[in-house]
PyMOL Python script that loads the backbone (N, CA, C, O; Angstrom):
from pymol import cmd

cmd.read_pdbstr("""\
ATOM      1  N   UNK A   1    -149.735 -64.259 -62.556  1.00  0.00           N
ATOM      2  CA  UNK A   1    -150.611 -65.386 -62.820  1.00  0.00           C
ATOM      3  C   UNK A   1    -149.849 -66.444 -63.617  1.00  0.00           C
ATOM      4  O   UNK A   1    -149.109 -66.066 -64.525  1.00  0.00           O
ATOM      5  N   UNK A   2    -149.992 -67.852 -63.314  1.00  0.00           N
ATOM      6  CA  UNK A   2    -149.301 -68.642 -64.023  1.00  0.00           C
ATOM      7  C   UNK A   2    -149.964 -69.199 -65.286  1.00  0.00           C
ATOM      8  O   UNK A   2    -151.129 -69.595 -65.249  1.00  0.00           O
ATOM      9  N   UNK A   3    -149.063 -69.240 -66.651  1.00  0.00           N
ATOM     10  CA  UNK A   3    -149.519 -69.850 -67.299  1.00  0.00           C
ATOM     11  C   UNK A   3    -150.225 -70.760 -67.038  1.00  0.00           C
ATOM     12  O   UNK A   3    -149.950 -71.358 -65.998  1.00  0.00           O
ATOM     13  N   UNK A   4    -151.285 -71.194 -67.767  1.00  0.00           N
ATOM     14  CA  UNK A   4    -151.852 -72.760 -68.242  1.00  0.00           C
ATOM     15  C   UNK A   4    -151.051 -73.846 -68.523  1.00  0.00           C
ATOM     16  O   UNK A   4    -151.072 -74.814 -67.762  1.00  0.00           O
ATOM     17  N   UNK A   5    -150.115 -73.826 -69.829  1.00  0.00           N
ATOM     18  CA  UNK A   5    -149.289 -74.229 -69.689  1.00  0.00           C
ATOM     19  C   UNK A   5    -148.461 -74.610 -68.971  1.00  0.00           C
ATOM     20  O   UNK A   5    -147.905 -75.638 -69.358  1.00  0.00           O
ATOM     21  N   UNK A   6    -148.017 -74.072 -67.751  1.00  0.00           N
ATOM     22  CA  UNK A   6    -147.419 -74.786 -66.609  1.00  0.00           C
ATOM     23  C   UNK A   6    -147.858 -74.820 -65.466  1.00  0.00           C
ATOM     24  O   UNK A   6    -147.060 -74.856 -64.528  1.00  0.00           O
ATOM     25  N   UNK A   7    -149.466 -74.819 -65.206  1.00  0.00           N
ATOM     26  CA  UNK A   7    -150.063 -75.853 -64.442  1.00  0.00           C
ATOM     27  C   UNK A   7    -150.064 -76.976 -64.379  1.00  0.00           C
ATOM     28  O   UNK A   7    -149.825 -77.497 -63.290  1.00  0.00           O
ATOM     29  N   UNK A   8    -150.273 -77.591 -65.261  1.00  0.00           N
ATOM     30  CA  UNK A   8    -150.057 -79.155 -65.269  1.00  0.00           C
ATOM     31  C   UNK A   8    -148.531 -79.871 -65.260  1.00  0.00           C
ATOM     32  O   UNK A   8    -148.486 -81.066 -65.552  1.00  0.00           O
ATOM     33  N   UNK A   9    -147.208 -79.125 -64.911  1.00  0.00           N
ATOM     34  CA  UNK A   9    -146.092 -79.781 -65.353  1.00  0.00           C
ATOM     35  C   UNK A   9    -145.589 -79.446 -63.828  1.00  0.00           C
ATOM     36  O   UNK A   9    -146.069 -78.718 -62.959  1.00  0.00           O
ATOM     37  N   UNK A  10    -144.620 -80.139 -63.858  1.00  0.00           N
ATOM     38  CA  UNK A  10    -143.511 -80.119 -62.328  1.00  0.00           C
ATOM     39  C   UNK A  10    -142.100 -79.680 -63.497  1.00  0.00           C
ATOM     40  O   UNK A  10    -141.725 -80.066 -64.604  1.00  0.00           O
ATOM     41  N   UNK A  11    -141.622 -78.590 -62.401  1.00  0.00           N
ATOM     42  CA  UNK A  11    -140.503 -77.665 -63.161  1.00  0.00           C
ATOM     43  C   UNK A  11    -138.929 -78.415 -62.327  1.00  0.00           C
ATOM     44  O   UNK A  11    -139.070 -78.079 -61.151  1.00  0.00           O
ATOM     45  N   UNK A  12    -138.430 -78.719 -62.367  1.00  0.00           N
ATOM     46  CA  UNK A  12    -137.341 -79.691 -62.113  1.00  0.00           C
ATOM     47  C   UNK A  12    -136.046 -78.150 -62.647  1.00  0.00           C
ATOM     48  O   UNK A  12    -135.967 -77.365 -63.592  1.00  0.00           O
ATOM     49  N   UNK A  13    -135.317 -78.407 -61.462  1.00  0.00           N
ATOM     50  CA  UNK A  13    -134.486 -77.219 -61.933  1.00  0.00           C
ATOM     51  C   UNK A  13    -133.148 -77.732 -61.514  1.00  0.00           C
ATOM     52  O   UNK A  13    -132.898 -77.814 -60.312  1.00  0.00           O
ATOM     53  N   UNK A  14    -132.034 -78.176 -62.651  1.00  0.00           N
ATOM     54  CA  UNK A  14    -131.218 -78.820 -62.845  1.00  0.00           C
ATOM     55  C   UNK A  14    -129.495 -78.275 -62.404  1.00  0.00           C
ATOM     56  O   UNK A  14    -129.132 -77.285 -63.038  1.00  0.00           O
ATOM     57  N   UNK A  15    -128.906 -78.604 -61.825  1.00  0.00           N
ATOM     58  CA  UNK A  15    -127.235 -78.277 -61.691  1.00  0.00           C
ATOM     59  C   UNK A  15    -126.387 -79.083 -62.617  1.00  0.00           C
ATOM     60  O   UNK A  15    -126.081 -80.276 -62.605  1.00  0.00           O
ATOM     61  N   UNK A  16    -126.058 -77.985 -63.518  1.00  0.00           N
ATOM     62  CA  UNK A  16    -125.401 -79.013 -64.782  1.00  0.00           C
ATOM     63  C   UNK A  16    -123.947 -78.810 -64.731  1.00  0.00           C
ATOM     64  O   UNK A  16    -123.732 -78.473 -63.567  1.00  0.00           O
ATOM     65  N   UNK A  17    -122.710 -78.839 -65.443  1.00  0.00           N
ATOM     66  CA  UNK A  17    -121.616 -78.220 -65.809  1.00  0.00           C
ATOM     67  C   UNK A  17    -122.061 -77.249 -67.227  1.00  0.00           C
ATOM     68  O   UNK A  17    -122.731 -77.682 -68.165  1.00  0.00           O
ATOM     69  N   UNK A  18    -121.631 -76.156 -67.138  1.00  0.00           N
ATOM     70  CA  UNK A  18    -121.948 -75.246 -68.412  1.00  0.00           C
ATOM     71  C   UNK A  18    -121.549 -75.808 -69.716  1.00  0.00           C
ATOM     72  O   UNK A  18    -121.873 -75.184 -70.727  1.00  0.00           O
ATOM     73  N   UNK A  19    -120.752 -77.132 -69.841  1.00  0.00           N
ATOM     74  CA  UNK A  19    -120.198 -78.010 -71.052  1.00  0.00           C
ATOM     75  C   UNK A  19    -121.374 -78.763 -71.739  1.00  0.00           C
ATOM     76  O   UNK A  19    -121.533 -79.098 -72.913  1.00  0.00           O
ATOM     77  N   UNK A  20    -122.135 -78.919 -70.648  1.00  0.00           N
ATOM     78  CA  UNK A  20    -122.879 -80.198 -70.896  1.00  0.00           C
ATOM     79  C   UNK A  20    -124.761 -79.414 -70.751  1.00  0.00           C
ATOM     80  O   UNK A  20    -125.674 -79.956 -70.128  1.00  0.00           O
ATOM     81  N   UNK A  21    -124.857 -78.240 -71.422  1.00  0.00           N
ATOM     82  CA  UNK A  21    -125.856 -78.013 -71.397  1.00  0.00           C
ATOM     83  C   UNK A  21    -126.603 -77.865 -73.118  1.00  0.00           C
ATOM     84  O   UNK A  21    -127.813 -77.959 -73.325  1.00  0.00           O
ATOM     85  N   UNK A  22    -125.652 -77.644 -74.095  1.00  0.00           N
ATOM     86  CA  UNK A  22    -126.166 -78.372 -75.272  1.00  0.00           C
ATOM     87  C   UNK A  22    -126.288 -79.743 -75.357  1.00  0.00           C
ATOM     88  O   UNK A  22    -127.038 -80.349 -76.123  1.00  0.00           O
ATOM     89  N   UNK A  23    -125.241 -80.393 -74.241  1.00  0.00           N
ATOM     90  CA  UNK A  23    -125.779 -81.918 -74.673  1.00  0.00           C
ATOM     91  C   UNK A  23    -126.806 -82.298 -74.355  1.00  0.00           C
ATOM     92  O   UNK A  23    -127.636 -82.756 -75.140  1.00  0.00           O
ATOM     93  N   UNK A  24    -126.954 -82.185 -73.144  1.00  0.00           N
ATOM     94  CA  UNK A  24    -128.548 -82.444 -72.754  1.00  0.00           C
ATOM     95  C   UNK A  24    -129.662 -81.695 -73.019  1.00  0.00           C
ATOM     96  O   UNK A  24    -130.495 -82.000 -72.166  1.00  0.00           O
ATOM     97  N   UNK A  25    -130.255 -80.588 -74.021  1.00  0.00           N
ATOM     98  CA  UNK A  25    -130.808 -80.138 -74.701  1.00  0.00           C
ATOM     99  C   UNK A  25    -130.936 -81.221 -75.897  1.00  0.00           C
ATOM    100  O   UNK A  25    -132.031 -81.767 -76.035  1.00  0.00           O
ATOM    101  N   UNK A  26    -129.983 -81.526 -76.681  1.00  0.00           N
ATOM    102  CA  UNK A  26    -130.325 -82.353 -77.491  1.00  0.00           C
ATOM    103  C   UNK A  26    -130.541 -83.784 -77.446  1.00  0.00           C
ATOM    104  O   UNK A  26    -130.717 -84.580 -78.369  1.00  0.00           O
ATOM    105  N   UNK A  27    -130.486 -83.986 -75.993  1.00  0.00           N
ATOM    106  CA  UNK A  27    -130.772 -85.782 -74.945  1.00  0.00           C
ATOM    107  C   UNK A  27    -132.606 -85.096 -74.925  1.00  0.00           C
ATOM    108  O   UNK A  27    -133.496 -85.666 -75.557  1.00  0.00           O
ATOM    109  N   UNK A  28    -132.753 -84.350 -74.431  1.00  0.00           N
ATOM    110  CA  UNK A  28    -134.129 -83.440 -74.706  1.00  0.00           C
ATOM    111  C   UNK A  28    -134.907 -83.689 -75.566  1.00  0.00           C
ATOM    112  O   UNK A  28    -135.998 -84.213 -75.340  1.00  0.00           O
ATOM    113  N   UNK A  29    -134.503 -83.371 -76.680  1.00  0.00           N
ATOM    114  CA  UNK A  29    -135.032 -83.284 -78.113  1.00  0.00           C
ATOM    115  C   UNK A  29    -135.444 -84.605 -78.110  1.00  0.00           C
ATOM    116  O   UNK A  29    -136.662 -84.782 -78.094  1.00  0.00           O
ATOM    117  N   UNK A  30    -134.504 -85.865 -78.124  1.00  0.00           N
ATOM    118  CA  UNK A  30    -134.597 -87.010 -78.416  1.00  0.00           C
ATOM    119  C   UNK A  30    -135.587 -87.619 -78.039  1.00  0.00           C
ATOM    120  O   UNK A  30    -136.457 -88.288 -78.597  1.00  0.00           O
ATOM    121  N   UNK A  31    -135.283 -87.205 -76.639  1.00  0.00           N
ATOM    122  CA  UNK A  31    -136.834 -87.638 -75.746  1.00  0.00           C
ATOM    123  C   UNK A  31    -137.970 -87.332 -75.982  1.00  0.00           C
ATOM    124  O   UNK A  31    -138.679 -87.315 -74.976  1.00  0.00           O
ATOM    125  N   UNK A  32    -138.740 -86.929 -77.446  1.00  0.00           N
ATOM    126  CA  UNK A  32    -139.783 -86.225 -77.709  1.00  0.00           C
ATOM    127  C   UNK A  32    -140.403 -86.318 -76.731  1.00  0.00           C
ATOM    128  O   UNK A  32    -140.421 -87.443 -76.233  1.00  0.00           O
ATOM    129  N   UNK A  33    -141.076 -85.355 -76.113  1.00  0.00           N
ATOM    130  CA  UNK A  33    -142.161 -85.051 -75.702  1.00  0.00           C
ATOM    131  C   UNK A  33    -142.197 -85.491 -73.987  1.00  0.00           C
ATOM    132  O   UNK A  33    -143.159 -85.662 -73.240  1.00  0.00           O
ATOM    133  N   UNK A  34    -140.519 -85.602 -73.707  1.00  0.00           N
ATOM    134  CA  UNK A  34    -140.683 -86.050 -72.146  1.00  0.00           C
ATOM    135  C   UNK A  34    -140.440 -84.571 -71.445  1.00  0.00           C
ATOM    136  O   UNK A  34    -140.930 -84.351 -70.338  1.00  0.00           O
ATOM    137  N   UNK A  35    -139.854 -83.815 -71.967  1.00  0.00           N
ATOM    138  CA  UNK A  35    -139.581 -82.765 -71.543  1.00  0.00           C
ATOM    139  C   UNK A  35    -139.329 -81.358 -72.230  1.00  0.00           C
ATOM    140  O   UNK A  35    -138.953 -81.148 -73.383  1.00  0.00           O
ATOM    141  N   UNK A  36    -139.546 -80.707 -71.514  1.00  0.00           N
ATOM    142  CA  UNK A  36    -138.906 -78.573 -72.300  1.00  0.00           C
ATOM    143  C   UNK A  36    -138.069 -78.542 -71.378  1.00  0.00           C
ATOM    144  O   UNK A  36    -138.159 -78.834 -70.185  1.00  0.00           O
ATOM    145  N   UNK A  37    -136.621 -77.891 -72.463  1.00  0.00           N
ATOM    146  CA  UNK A  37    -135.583 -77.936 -71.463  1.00  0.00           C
ATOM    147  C   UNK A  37    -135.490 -76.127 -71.917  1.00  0.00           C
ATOM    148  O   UNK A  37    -135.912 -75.682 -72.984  1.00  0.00           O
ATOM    149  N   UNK A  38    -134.790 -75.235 -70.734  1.00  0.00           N
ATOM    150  CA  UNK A  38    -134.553 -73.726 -71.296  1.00  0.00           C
ATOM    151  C   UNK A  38    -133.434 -73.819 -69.855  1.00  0.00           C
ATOM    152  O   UNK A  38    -133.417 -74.659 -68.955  1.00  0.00           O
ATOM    153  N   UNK A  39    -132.716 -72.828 -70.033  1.00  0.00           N
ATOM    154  CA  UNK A  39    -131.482 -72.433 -69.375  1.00  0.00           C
ATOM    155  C   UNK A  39    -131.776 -71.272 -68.703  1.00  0.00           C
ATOM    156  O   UNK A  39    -131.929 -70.221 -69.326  1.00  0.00           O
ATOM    157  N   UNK A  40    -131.878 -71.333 -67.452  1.00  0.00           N
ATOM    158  CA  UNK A  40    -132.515 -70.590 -66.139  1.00  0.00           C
ATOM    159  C   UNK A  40    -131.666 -69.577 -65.580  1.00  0.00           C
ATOM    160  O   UNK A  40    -132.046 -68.456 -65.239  1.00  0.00           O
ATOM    161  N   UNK A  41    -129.993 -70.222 -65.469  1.00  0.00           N
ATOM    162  CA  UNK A  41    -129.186 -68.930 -65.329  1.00  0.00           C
ATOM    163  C   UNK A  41    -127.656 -69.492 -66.165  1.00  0.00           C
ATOM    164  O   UNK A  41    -127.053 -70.236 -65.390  1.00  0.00           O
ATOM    165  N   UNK A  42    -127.155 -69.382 -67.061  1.00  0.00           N
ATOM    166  CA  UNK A  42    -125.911 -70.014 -67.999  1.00  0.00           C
ATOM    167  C   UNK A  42    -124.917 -69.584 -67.316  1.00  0.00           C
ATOM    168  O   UNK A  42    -123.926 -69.772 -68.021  1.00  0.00           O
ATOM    169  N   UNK A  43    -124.566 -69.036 -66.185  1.00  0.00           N
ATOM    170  CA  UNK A  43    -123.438 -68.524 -65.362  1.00  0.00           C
ATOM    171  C   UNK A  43    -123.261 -69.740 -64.256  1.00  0.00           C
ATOM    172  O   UNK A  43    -122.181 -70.283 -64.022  1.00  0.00           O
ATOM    173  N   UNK A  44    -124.169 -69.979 -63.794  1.00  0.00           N
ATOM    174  CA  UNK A  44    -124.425 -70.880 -62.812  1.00  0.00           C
ATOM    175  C   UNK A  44    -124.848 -72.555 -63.186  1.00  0.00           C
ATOM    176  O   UNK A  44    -124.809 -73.526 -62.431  1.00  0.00           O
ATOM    177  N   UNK A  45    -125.258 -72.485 -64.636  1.00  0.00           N
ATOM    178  CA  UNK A  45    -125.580 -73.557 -65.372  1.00  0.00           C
ATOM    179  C   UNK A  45    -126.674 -74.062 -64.240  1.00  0.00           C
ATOM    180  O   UNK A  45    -126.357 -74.918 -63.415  1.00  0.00           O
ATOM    181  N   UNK A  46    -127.953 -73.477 -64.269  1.00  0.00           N
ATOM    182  CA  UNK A  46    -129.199 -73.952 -63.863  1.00  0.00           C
ATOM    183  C   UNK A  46    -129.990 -74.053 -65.393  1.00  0.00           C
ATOM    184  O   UNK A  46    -130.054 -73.287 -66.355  1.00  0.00           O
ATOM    185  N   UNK A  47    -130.509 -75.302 -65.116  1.00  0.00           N
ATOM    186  CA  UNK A  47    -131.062 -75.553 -66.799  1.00  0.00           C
ATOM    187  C   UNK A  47    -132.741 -75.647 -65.803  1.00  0.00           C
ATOM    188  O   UNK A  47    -132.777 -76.080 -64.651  1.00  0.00           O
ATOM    189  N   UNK A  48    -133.671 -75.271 -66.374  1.00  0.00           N
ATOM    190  CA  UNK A  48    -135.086 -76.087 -65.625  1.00  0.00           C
ATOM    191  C   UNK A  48    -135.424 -77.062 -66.855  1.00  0.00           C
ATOM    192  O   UNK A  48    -135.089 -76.878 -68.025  1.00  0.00           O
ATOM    193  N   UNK A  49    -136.192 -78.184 -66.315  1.00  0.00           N
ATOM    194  CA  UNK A  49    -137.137 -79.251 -67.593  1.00  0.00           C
ATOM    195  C   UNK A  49    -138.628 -79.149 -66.876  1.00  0.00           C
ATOM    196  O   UNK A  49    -139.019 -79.201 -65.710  1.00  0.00           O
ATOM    197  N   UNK A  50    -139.235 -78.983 -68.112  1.00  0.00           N
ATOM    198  CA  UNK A  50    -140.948 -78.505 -67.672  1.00  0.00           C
ATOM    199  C   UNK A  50    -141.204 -80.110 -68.150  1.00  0.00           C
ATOM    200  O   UNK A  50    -140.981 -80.608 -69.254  1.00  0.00           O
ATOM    201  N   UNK A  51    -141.741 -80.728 -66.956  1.00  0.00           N
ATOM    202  CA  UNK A  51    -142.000 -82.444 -67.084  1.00  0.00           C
ATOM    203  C   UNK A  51    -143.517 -82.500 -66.853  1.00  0.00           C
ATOM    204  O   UNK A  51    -143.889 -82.091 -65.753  1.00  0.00           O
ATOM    205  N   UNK A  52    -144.735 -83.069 -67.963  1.00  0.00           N
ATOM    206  CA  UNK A  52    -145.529 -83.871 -67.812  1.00  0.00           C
ATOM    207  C   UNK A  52    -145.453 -84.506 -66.570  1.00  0.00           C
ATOM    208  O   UNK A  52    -144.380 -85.094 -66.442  1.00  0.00           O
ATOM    209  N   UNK A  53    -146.459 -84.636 -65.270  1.00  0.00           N
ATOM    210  CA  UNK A  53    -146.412 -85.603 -64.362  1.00  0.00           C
ATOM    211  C   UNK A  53    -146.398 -87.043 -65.031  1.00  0.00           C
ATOM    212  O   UNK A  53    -145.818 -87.936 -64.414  1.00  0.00           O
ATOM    213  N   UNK A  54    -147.212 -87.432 -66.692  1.00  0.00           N
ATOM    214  CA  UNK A  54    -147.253 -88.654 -66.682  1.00  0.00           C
ATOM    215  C   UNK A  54    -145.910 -89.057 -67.164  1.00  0.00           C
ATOM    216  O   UNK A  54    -145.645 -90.251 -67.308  1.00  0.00           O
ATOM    217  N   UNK A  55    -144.883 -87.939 -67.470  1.00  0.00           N
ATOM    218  CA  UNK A  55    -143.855 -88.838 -67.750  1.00  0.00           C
ATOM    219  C   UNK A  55    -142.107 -88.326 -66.616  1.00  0.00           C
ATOM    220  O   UNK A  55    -140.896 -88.216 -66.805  1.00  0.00           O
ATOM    221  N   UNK A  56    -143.107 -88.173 -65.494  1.00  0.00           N
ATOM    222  CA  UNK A  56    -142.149 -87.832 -64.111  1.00  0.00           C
ATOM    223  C   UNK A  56    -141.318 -88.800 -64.098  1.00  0.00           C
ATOM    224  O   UNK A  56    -140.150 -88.457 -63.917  1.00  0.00           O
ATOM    225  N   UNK A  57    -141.583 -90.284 -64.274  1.00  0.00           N
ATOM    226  CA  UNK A  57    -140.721 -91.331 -63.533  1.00  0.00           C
ATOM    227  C   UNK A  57    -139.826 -91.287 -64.544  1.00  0.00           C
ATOM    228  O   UNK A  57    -138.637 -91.032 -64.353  1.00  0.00           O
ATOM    229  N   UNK A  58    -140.337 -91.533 -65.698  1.00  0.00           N
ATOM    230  CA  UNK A  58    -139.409 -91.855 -67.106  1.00  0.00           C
ATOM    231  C   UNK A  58    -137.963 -90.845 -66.820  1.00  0.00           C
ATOM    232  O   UNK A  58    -136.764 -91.120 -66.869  1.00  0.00           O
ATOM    233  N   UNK A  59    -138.839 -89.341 -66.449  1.00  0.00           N
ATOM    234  CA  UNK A  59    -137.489 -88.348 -66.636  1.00  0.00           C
ATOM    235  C   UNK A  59    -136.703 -88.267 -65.569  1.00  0.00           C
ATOM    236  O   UNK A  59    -135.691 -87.598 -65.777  1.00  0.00           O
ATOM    237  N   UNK A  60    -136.825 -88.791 -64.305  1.00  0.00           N
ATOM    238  CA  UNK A  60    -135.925 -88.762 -63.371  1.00  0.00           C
ATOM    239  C   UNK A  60    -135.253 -90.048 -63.485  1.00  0.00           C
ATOM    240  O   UNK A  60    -134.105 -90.090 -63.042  1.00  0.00           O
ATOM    241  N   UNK A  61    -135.931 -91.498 -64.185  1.00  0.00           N
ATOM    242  CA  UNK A  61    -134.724 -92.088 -64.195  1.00  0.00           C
ATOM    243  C   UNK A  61    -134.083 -91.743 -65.554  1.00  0.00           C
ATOM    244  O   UNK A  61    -133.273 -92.668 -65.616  1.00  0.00           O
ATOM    245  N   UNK A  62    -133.901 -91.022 -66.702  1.00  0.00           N
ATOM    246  CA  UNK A  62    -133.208 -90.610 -67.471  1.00  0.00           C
ATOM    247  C   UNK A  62    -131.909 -89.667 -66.393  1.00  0.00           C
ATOM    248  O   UNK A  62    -130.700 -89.744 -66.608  1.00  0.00           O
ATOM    249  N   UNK A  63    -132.445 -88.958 -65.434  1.00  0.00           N
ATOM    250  CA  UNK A  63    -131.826 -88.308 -64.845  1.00  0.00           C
ATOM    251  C   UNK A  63    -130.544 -88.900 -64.231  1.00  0.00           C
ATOM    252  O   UNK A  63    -129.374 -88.527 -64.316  1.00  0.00           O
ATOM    253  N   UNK A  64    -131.213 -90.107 -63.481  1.00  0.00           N
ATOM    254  CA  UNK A  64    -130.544 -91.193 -62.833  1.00  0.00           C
ATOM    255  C   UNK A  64    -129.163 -91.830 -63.947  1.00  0.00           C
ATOM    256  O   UNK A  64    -127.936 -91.797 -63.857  1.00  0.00           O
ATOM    257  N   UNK A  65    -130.144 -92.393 -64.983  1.00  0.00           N
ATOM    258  CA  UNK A  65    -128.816 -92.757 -65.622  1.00  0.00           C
ATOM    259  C   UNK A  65    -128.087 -91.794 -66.565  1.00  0.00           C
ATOM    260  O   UNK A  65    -127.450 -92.412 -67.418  1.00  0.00           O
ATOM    261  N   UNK A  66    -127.990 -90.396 -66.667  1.00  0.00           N
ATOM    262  CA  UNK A  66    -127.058 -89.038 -67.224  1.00  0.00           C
ATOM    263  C   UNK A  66    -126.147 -89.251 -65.629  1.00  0.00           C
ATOM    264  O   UNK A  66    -125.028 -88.764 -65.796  1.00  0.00           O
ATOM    265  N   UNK A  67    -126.230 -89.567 -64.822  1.00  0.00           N
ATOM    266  CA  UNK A  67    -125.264 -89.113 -63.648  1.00  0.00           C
ATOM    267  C   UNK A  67    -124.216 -90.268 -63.720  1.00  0.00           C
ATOM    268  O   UNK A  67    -123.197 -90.171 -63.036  1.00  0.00           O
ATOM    269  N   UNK A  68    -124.431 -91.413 -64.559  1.00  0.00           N
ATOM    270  CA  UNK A  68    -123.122 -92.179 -65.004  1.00  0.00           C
ATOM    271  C   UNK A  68    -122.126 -91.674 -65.554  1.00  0.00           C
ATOM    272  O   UNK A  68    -120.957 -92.053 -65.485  1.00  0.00           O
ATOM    273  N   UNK A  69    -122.840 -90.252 -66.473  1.00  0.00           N
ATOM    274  CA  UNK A  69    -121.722 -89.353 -67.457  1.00  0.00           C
ATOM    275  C   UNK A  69    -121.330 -88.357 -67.275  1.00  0.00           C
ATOM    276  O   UNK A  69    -120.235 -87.999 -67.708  1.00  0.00           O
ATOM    277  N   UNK A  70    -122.309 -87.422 -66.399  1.00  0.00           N
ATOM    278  CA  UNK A  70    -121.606 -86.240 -66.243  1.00  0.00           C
ATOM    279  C   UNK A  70    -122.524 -85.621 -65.078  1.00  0.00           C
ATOM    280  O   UNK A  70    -123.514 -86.224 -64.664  1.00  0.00           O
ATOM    281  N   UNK A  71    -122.210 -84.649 -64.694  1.00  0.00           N
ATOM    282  CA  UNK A  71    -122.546 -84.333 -63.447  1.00  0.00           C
ATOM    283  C   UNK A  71    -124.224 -83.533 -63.296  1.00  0.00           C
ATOM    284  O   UNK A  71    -124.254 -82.331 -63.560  1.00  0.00           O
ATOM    285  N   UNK A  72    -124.961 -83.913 -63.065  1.00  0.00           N
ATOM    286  CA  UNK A  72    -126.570 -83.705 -62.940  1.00  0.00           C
ATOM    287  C   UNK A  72    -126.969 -83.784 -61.660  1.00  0.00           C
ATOM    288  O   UNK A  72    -127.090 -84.928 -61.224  1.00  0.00           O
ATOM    289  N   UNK A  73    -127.331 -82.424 -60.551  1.00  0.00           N
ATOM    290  CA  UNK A  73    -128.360 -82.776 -59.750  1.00  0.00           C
ATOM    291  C   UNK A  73    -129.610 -81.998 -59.666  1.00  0.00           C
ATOM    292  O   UNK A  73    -129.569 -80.816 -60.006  1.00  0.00           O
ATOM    293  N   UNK A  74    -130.473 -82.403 -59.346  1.00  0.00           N
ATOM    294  CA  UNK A  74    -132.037 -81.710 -59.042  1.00  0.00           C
ATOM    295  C   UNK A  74    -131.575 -80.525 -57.475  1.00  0.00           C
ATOM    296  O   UNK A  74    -131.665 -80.858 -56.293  1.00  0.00           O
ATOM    297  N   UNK A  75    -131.218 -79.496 -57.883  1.00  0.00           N
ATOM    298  CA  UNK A  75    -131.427 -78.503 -57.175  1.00  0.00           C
ATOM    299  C   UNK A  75    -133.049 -78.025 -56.525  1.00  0.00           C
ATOM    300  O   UNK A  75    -133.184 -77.895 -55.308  1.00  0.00           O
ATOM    301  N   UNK A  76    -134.208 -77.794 -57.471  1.00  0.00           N
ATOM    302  CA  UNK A  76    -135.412 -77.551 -56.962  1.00  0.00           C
ATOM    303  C   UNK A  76    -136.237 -78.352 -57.641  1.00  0.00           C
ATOM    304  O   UNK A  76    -135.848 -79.195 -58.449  1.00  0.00           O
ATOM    305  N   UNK A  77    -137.510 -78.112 -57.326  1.00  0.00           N
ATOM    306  CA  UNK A  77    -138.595 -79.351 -57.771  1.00  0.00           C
ATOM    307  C   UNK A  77    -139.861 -78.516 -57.815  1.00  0.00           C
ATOM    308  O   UNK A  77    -140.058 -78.115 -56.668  1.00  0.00           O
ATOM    309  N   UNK A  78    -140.816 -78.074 -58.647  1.00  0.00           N
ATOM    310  CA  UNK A  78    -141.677 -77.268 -58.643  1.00  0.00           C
ATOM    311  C   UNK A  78    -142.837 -77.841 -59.359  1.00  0.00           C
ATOM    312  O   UNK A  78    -142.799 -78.138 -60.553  1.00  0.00           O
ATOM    313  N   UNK A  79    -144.048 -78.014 -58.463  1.00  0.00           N
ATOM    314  CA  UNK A  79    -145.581 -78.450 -59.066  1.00  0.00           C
ATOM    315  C   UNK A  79    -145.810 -80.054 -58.559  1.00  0.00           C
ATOM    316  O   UNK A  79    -145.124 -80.722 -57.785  1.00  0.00           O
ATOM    317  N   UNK A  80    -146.887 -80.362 -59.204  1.00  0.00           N
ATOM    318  CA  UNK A  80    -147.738 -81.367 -58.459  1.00  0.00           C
ATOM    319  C   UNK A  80    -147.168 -82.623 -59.348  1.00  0.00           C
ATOM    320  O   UNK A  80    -147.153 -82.603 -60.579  1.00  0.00           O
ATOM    321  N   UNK A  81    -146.742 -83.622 -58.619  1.00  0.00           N
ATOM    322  CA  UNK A  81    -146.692 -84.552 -59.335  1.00  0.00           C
ATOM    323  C   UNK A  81    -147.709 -85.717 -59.380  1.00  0.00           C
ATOM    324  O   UNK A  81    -147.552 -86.642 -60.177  1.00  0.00           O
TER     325      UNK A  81
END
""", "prot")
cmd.dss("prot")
cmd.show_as("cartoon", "prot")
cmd.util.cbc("prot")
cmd.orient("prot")
């Protein structure tokens, strides 16, 4: 059964470099409240971000502009936006 808690969010499941997964944890933080970031498999550097639909756009173009710096793609996409 799925949490409550992540009914309402779209789970975005990230391809990072394993270098750059404290950084963007703490790009995370900054962003109060745009996202929960947790590390899905650290071998493979899959990070997921549990995203608010109301702040979907905000976090994919954050997404958009992290791919100026280092390497970020949306591998899966999970829930209702």
């Amino acid at each position: 059964m799925m949490d409550d808690s992540l009914r309402n969010t779209v789970q975005l499941y990230l391809k990072v470099n394993r270098r750059d997964i404290a950084y963007l944890a703490n790009i995370v933080s900054c962003y109060e409240g745009i996202a929960l970031m947790r590390t899905k498999d650290p071998h493979f550097a899959i990070i997921e971000w549990q995203v608010s639909p109301d702040f979907l756009d905000e976090t994919l173009a954050l997404i958009e502009s992290l791919k100026k710096e280092l390497s970020i793609e949306i591998v899966q996409w999970e829930g209702n936006a």
